[in-house]
C-alpha positions in Angstrom: -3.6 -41.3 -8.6 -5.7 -43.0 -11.1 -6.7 -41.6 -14.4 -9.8 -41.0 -13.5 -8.9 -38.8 -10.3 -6.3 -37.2 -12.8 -8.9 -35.8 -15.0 -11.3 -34.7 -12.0 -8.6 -33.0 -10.6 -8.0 -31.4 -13.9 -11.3 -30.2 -13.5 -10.4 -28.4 -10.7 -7.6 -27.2 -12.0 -8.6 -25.5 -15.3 -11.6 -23.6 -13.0 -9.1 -21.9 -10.1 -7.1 -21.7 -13.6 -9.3 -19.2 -14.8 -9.8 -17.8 -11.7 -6.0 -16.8 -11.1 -5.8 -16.2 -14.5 -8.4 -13.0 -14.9 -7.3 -12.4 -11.6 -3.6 -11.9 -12.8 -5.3 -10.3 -15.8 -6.4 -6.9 -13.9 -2.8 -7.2 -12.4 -1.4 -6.7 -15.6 -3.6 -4.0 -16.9 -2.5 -1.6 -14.4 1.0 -2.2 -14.3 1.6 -2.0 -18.2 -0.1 1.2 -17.8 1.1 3.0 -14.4 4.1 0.4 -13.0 2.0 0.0 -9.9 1.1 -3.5 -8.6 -2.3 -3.1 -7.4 -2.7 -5.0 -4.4 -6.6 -4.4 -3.8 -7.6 -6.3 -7.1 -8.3 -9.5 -4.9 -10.8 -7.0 -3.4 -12.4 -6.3 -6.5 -13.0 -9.8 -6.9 -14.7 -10.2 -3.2 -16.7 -6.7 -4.1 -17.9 -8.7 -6.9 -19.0 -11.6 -5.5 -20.6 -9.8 -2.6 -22.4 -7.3 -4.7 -24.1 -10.3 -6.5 -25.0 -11.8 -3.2 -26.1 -8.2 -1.9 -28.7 -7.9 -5.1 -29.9 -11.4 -5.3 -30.4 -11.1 -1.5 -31.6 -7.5 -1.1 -35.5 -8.3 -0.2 -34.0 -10.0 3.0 -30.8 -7.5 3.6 -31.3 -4.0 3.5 -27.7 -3.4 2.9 -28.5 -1.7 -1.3 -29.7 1.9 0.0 -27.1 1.6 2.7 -24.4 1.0 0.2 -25.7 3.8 -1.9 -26.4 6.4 0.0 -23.0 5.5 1.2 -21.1 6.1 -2.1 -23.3 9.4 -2.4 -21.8 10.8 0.8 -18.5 9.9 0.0 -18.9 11.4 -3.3 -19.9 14.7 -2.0 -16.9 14.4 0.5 -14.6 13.9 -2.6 -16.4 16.6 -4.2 -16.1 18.9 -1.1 -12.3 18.5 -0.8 -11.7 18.4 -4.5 -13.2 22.0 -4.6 -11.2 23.1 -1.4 -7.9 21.7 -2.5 -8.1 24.1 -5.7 -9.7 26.8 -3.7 -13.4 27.2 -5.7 -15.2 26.5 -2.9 -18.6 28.9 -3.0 -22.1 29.9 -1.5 -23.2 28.0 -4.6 -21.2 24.7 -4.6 -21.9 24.2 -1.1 -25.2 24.8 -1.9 -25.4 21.8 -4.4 -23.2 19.4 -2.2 -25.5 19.8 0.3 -29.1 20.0 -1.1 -28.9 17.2 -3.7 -27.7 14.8 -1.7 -30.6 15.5 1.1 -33.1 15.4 -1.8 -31.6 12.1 -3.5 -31.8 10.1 -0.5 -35.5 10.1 0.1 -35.6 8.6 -3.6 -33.2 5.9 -2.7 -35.2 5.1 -0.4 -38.2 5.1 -2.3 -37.0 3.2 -4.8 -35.6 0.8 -2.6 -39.1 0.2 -1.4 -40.9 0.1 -4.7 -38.6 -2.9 -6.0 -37.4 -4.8 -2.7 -40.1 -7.5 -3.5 -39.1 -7.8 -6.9 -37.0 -11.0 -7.9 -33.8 -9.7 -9.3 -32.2 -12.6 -12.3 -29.1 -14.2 -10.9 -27.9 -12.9 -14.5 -28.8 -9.4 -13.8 -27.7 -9.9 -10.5 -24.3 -11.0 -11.8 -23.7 -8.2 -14.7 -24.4 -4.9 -12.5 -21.6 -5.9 -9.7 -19.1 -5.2 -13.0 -20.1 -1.7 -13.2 -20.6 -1.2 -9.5 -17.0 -2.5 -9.0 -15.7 -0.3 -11.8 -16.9 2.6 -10.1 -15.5 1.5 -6.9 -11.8 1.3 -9.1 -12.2 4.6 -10.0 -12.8 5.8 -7.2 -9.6 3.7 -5.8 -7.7 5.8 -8.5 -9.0 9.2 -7.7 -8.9 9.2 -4.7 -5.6 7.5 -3.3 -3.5 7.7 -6.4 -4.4 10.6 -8.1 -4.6 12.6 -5.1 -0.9 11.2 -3.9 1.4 13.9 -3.4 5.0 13.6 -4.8 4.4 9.7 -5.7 7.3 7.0 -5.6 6.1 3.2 -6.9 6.4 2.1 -3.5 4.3 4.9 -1.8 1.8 4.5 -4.9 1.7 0.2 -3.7 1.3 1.0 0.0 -2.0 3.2 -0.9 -3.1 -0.5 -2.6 -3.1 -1.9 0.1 -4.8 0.9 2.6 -7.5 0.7 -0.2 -7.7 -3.1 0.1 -7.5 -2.6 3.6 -10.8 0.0 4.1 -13.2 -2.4 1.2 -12.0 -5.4 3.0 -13.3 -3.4 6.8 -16.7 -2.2 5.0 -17.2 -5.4 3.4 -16.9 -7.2 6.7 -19.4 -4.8 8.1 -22.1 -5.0 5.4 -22.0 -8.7 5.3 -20.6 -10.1 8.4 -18.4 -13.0 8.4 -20.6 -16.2 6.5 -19.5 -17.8 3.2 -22.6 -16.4 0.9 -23.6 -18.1 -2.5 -25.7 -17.1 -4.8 -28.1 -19.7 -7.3 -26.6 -21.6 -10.1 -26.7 -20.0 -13.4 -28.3 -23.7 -14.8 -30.6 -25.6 -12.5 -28.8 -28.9 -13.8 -26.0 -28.9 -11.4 -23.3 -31.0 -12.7 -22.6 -33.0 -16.2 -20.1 -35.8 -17.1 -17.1 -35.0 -19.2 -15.2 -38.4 -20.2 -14.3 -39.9 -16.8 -15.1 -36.3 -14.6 -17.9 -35.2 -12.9 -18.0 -31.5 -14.1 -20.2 -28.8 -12.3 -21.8 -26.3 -14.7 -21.0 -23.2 -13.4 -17.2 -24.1 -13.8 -18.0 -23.8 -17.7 -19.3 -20.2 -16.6 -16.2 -19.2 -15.1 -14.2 -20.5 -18.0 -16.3 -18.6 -20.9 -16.1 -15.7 -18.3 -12.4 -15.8 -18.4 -11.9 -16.3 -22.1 -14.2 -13.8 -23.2 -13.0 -11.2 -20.9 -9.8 -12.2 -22.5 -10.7 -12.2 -26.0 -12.3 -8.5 -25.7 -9.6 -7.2 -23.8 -6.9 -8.0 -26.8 -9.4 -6.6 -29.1 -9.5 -3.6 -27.0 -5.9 -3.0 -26.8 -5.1 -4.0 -30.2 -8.1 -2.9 -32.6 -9.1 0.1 -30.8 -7.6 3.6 -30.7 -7.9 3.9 -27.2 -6.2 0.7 -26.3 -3.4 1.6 -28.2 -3.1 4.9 -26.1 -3.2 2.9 -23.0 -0.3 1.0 -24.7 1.2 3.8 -25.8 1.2 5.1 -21.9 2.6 1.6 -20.7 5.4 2.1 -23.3 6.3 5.4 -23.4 4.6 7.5 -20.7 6.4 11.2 -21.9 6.3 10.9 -25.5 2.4 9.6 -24.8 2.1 13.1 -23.5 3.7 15.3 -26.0 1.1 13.1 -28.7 -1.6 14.2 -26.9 -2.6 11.6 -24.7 -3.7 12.1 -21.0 -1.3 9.5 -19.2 -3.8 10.2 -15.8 -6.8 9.7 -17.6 -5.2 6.3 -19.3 -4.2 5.3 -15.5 -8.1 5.7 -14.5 -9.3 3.8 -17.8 -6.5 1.1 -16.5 -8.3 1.1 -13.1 -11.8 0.6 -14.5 -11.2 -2.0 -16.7 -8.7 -4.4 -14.5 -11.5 -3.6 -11.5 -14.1 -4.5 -14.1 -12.4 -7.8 -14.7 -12.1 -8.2 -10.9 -16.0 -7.9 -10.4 -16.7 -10.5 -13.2 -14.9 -13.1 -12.4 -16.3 -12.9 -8.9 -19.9 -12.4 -9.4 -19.5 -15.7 -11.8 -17.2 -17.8 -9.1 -19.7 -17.0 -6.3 -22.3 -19.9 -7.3 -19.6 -22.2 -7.1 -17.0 -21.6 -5.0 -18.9 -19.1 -2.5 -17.3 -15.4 -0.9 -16.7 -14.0 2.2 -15.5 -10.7 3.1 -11.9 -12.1 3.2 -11.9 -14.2 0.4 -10.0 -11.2 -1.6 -6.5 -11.3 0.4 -6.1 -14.6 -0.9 -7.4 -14.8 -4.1 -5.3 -11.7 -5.0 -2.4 -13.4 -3.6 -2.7 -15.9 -6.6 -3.3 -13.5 -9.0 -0.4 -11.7 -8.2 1.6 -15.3 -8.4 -0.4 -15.7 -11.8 0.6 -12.3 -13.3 4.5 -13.1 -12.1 4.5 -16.6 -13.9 3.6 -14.8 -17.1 5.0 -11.3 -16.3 3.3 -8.4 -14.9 3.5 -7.1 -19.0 2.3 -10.1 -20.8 -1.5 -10.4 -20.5 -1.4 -13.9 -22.5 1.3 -14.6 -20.0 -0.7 -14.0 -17.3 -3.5 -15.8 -18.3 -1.4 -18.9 -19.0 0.6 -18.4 -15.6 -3.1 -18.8 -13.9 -3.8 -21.7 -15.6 0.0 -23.3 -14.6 -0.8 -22.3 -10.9 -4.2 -23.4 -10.8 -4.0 -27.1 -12.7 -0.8 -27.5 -10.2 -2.1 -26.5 -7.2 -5.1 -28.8 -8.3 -2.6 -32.0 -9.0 -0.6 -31.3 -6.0 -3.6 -32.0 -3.5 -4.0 -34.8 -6.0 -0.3 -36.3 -5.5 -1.0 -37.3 -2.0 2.5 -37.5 -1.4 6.0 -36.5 1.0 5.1 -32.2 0.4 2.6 -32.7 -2.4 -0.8 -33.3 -0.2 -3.9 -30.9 0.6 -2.0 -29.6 3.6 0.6 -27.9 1.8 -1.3 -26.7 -1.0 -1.2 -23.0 0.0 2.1 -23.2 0.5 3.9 -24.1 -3.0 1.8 -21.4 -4.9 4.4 -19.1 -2.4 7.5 -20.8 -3.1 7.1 -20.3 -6.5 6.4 -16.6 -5.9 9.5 -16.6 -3.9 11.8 -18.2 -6.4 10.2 -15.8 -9.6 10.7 -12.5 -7.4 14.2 -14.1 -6.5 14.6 -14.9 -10.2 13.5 -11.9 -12.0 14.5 -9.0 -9.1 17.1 -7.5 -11.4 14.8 -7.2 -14.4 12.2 -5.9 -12.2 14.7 -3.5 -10.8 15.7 -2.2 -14.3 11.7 -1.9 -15.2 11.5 0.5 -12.4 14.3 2.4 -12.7 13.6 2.6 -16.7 9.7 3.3 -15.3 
């Protein structure tokens, strides 16, 4: 490998870097908080992305009043068995789940029609999936996790992945199966850095990462409601008897690491592209990301997504015995294998010390 191959590679590796490493980011967010690995945050990520795709593209695709009258029946379905659960159900709440839906529909639809023409900014297009996917995480809580009855950790994981499971199924059914991209953020594709050719969105995904970063220390150590979140993760019971709501700390947990999720994948789409399954694996490194630094340690996490992402990047690079392209997927799992092998008696004290 010559030195100039070296640094394009680093390139490469410094933008899947931050990929992993906001990735990891939303990983650790919810475990400090709950001690649940949430294994649908690679989904958030393809939500993002796809949501991007879906508004830059919704004059050809009429998939935006699909999707929302969608989350409008599922939120009156949610309503409907949240009310039957605690037994209020009446004339007059059946009454409203049924009328305003039927009467907000119509104005979906006209709205729908009144903007479809209209050019929507690849920068709008890329800051509305982040509260779209939000929503979409608090739903993910409030309806699989809250609603769990007599929760364990490993019951609390396997709802994760149903979640994952059902975004993955409607994703593939809204979109289909192509690789979708949405324009560059800059028209001038690419610029030279030293001896490597670099492409501009990768500068977007890095300022993406870092500045989620930066606000979400800020958050969790300047505000008061970070430190409650913090002083769930810590302390869940003497969080309570202080006052604080550890289920409504679990939901805030949710929205922000599913907020994260949709960022970094309405910014990675450009470059990289998405498809409907691009989330299985992009979680998978995530998760590797978050266990380099420890599912605890959000500057850990970030840094363990940077390791895995500059040496997954130099291993295609190598060329050489088990370092080549072919076996690039493969060493990010070893070396989940040999952490989980490495740290499963401290995680087994986390848990049983939850």
């Amino acid at each position: 490998m010559t030195w100039e191959q070296f640094q394009q590679y680093l390139v490469i590796g410094i933008q899947d870097g931050s990929i992993y490493a906001l990735i990891g980011l939303g990983f650790t967010i919810i475990y400090a908080v709950t001690n649940i690995i949430n294994f649908a945050q690679g989904e958030f990520v393809m939500l993002g992305g796809m949501s991007s795709y879906m508004l830059v593209d919704s004059v050809d695709v009429p998939t935006l009043p699909t999707v929302l009258i969608s989350l409008l029946c599922a939120a009156t379905l949610a309503a409907f068995f949240h009310l039957k659960w605690n037994r209020r159900i009446s004339v007059r709440n059946i009454l409203l789940m049924v009328v305003l839906p039927l009467a907000l529909i119509p104005l979906i639809l006209f709205l729908y029609g009144e903007f479809a023409s209209a050019e929507i900014p690849v920068g709008v297009a890329s800051f509305l999936p982040v509260l779209m996917v939000a929503v979409v995480g608090a739903v993910t809580y409030l309806l699989g996790i809250r609603t769990a009855r007599r929760p364990t950790i490993v019951g609390l994981i396997i709802i994760t992945i149903g979640a994952a499971l059902v975004m993955r199924g409607i994703a593939g059914v809204l979109w289909g199966d192509k690789m979708q991209r949405t324009p560059l953020y800059w028209e001038q594709r690419t610029i030279d850095v030293l001896d490597a050719t670099v492409h501009t969105q990768v500068l977007w995904i890095l300022a993406t990462m870092v500045v989620v970063a930066i606000l979400l220390q800020l958050f969790f150590s300047r505000t008061m409601l970070g430190k409650s979140l913090k002083a769930c993760a810590t302390n869940p019971v003497g969080a309570g008897l202080m006052g604080i709501n550890p289920k409504m700390m679990a939901l805030i947990a949710f929205i922000l690491a599913a907020a994260a999720g949709g960022a970094i994948g309405a910014v990675m789409t450009p470059k990289v592209g998405m498809t409907y399954e691009s989330g299985f694996l992009y979680g998978l490194y995530g998760f590797v990301a978050a266990s380099l630094g420890g599912f605890r340690s959000p500057i850990g996490a970030v840094i363990g997504g940077f390791l895995l992402g500059i040496g997954r990047a130099l291993v295609i690079g190598f060329d050489w015995w088990l370092f080549t392209s072919a076996y690039k997927d493969v060493w990010p799992m070893v070396i989940l294998v040999v952490i989980l092998l490495l740290r499963s008696n401290i995680l087994a004290e986390e848990e049983r010390l939850g």
